[in-house]
C-alpha positions as CSV (number, residue, x, y, z in Angstrom):
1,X,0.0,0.0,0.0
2,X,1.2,3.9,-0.7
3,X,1.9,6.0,2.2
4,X,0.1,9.0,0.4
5,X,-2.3,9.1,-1.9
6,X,-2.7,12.7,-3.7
7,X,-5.9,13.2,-5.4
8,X,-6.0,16.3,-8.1
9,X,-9.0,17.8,-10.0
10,X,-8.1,18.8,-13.2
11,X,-10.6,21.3,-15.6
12,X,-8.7,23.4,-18.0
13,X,-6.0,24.1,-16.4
14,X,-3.4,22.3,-18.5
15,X,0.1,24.4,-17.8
16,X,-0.8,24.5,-14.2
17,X,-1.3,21.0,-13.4
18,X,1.8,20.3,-15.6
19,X,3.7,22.6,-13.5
20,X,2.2,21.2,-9.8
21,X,3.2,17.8,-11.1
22,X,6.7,18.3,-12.2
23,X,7.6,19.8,-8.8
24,X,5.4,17.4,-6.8
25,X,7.9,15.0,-8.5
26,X,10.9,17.3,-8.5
27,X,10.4,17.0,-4.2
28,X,8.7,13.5,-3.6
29,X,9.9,10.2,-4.9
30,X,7.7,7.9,-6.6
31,X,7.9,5.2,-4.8
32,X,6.0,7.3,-1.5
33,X,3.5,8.0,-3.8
34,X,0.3,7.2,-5.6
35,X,-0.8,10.5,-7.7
36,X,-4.4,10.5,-9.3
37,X,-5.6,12.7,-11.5
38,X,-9.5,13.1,-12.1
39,X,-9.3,15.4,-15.3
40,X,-13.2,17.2,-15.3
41,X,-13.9,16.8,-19.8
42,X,-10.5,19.5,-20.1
43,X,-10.9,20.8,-23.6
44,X,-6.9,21.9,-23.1
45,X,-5.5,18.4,-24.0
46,X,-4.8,18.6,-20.6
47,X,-5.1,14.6,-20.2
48,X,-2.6,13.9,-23.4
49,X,0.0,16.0,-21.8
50,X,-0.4,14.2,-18.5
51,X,0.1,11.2,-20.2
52,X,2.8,11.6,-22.3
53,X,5.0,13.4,-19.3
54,X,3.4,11.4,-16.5
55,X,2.9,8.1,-17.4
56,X,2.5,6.9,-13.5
57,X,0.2,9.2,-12.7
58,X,-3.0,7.1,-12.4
59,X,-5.5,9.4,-14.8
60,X,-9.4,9.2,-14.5
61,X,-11.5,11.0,-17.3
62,X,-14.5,11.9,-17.0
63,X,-17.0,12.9,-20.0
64,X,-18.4,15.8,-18.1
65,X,-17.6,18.3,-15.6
66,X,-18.1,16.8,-12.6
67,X,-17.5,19.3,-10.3
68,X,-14.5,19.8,-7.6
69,X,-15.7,17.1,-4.7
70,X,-17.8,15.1,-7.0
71,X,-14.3,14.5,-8.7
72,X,-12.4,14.3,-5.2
73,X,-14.1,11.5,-4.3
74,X,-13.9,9.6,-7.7
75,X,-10.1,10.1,-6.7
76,X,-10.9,9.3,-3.1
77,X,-12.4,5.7,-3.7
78,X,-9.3,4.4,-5.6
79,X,-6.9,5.7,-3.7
80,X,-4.8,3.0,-1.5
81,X,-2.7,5.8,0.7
82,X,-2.8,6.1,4.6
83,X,-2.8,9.1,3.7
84,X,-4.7,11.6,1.1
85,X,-3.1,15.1,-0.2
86,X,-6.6,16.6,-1.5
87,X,-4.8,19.5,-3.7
88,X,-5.6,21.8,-6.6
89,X,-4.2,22.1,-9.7
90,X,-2.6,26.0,-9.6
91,X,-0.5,24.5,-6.7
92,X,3.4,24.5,-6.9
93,X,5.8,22.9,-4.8
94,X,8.9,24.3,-3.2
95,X,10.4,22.1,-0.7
96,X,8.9,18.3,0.7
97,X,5.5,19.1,2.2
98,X,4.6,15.2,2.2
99,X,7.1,14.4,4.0
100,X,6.7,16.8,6.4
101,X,3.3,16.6,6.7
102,X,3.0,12.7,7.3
103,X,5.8,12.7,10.1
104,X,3.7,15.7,12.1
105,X,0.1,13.5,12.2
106,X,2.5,10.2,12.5
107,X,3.1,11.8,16.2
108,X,0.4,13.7,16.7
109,X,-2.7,11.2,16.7
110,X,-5.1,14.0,18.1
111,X,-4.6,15.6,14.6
112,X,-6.9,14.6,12.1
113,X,-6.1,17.1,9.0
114,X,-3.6,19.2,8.4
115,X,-3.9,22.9,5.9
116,X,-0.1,23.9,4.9
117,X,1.0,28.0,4.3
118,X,-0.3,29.0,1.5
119,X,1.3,31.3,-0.7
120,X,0.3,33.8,-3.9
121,X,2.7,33.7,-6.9
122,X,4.8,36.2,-5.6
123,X,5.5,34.2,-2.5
124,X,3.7,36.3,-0.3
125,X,1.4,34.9,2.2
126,X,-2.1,34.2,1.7
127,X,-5.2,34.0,3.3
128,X,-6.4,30.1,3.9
129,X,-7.8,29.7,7.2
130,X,-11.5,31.3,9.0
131,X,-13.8,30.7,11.4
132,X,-17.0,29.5,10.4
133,X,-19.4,31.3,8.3
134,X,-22.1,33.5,10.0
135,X,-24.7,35.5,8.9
136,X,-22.5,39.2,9.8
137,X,-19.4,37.4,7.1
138,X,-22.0,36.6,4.8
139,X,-23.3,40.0,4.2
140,X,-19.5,41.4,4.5
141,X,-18.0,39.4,1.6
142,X,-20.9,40.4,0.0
143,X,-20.9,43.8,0.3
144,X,-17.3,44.8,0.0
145,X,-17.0,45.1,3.7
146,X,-13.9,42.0,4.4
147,X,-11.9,44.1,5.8
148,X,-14.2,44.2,8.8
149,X,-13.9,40.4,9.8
150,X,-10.8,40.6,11.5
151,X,-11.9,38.1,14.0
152,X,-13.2,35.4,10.8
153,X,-9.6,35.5,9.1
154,X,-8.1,34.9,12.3
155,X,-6.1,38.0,12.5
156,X,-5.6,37.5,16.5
157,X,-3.5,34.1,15.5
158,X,0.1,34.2,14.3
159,X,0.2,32.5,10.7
160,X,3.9,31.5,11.8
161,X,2.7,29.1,14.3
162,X,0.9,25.7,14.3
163,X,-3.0,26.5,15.6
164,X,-6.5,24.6,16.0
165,X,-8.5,26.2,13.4
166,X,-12.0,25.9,12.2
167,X,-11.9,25.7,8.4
168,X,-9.2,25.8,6.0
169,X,-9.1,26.4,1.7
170,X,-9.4,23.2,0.1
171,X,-6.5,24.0,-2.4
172,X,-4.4,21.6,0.0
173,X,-5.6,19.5,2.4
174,X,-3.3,16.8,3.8
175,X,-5.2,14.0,6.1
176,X,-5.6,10.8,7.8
177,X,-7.6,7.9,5.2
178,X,-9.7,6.6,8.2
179,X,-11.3,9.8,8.6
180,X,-13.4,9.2,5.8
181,X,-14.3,6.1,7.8
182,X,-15.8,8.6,10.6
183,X,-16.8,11.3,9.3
184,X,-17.7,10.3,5.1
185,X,-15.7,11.8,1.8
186,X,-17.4,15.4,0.3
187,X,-20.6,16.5,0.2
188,X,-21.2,16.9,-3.6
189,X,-23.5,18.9,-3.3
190,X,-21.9,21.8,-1.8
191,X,-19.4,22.3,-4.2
192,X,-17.0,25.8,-4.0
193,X,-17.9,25.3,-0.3
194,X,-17.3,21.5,0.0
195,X,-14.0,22.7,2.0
196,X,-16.1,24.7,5.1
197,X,-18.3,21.6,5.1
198,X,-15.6,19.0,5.6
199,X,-13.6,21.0,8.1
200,X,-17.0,21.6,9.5
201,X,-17.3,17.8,9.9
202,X,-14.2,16.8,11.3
203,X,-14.1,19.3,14.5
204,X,-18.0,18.1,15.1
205,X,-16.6,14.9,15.2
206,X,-14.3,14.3,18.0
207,X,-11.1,15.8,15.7
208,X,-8.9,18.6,14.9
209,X,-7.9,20.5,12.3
210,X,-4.6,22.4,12.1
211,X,-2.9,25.0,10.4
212,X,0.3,23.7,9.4
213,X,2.9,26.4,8.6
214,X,6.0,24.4,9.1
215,X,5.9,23.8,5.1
216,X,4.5,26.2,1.8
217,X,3.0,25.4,-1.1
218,X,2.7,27.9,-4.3
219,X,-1.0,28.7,-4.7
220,X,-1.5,30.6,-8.0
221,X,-5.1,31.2,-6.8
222,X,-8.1,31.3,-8.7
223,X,-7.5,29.8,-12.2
224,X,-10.0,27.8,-12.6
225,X,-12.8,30.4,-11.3
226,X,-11.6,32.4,-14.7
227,X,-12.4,29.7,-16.7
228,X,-16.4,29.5,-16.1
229,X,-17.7,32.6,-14.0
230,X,-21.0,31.2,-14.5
231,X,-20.0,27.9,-12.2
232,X,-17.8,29.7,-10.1
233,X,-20.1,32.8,-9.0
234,X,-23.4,30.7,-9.1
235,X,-21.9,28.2,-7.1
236,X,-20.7,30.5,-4.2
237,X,-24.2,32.0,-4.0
238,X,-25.9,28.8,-3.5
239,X,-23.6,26.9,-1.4
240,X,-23.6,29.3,1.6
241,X,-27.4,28.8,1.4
242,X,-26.7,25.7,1.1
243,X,-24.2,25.4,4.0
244,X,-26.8,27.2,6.2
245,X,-29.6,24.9,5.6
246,X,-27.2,21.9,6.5
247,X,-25.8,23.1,9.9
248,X,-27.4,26.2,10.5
249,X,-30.8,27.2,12.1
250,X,-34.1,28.3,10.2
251,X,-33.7,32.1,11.1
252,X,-29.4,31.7,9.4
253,X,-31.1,30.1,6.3
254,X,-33.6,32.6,5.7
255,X,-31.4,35.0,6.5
256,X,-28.4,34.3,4.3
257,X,-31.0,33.4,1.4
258,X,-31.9,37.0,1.5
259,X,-28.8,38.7,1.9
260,X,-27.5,36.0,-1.1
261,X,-30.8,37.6,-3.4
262,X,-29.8,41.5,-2.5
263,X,-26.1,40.3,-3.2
264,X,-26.5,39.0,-6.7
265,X,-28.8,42.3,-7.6
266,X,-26.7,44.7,-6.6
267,X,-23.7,42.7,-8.5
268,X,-26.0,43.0,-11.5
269,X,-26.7,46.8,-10.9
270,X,-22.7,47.1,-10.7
271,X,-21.5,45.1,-13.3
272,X,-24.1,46.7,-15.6
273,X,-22.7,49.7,-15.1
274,X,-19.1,48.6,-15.4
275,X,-19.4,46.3,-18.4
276,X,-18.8,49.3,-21.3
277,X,-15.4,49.2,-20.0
278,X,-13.7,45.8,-19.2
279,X,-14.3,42.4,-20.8
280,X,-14.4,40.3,-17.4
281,X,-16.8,42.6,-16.1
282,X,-19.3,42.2,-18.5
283,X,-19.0,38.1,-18.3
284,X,-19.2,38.5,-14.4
285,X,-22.6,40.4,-15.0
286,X,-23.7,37.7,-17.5
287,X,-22.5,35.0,-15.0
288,X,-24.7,36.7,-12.1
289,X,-27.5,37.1,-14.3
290,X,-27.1,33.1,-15.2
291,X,-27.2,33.2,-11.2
292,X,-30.5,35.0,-10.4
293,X,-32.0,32.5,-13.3
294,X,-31.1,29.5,-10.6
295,X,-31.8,31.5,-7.3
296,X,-35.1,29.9,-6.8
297,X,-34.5,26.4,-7.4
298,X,-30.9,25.9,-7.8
299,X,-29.3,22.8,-8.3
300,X,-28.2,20.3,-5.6
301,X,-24.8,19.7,-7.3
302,X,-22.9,21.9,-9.8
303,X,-24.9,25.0,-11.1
């Protein structure tokens, strides 16, 4: 059996996934590891590349666009680690993060997941941990108003220290096999918040989860979001509804469901007026027009 399984999602994002392969490789021998690849219909030739430089990665296709956990867990259910290394494709290694990684929950059987640093492209530090969405966060990130949740980015913790946190960005997530055994794989349904959900999980169930910044990893964040803002903006809407009306009360759902409706109108309003003079701006307002469409009965998996 592998030590560590590391599952990828793959959706158009050909030179990236190329690039988080070659220095997964460049740090981590292949004998310590079992890489899957769950490539989401990539119209990049993203899975003939991956093939031809790769060979021993072990490459699932899919016909359609799955979806982020939908595809986790595809990877998920083949893989034969003790461990799995649930990581994006805009990911780039710099040192041995496995390694490191697997020796820290080796000795420390109180932790159940670990997040590592994340960093931006220009190696500066970036954002990947928060407490738990609420109802005042909701209506913040809605509004333009992040800078006022101090408390929800953890900004009384030092990021240069190991810490019990509450939820941490999906883009790598490094954890014990079994814990799918307690606890069950992702809940397709919530995807672009399937993350908050599984962190969620965990800590309701007896565990912890840690920030882990005794190793970075490259983040180039947000490729794939620019490849479909219809997905990637419709699906943020719905899954904090979403996340509400799984662990929340009545009064949180109705709540967020509300401030989610006067969120995607007022986008509209803005990007209406904005879209004369950029490109992306006029496909975000298309992509939260394709979002009010769905408010009413979105879909339970991928929008």
């Amino acid at each position: 059996m592998k030590k560590v399984s590391v599952v990828i999602v793959n959706y158009n994002v050909k030179d990236l996934i190329l690039t988080s392969l070659r220095t997964l490789y460049q740090f981590h021998s292949d004998s310590s590891l079992e890489v899957i690849v769950v490539d989401n219909n990539s119209s990049d030739n993203s899975c003939s590349e991956i093939k031809a430089r790769f060979p021993q990665v072990i490459l699932i296709e899919n016909n359609f666009n799955a979806g982020f956990p939908k595809g986790n867990n595809q990877g998920f259910e083949v893989a034969t680690g003790d461990y799995i290394f649930m990581l994006n494709p805009d990911t780039e290694f710099i040192e041995d993060s496995i390694s490191k990684m697997t020796d820290y929950l080796e000795t420390h059987p109180e932790a159940w997941l670990l997040a590592p640093k994340l960093l931006n492209s220009d190696r500066s530090w970036q954002q990947s941990a928060w407490r738990y969405p609420t109802i005042t966060s909701v209506f913040c990130e809605s509004f333009y108003l992040a800078r006022f949740l101090k408390k929800k980015n953890y900004q009384d913790k030092s990021f240069d220290e190991i810490f019990e946190g509450e939820t941490f960005s999906g883009a790598a997530l490094f954890f014990r096999k079994e814990l799918f055994d307690k606890i069950g794989v992702l809940d397709e349904t919530m995807f672009w918040i399937e993350d908050v959900e599984f962190c969620w999980r965990v800590n309701h169930t007896g565990g912890k989860c840690l920030y882990f910044p005794e190793t970075c990893i490259i983040h180039h964040i947000g490729q794939s979001a620019r490849k479909n803002y219809n997905i990637s903006i419709s699906n943020q809407v719905f899954n904090k509804i979403k996340f509400f009306a799984k662990h929340g009360t009545r009064f949180q759902k109705i709540m967020v469901k509300w401030i989610s409706l006067f969120h995607v109108f007022f986008k509209i309003i803005l990007f209406g007026l904005l879209s004369p003079f950029k490109v992306v701006y006029y496909r975000k307002l298309k992509a939260y027009l394709y979002t009010l469409s769905k408010f009413f009965n979105p879909p339970k998996g991928i929008a």
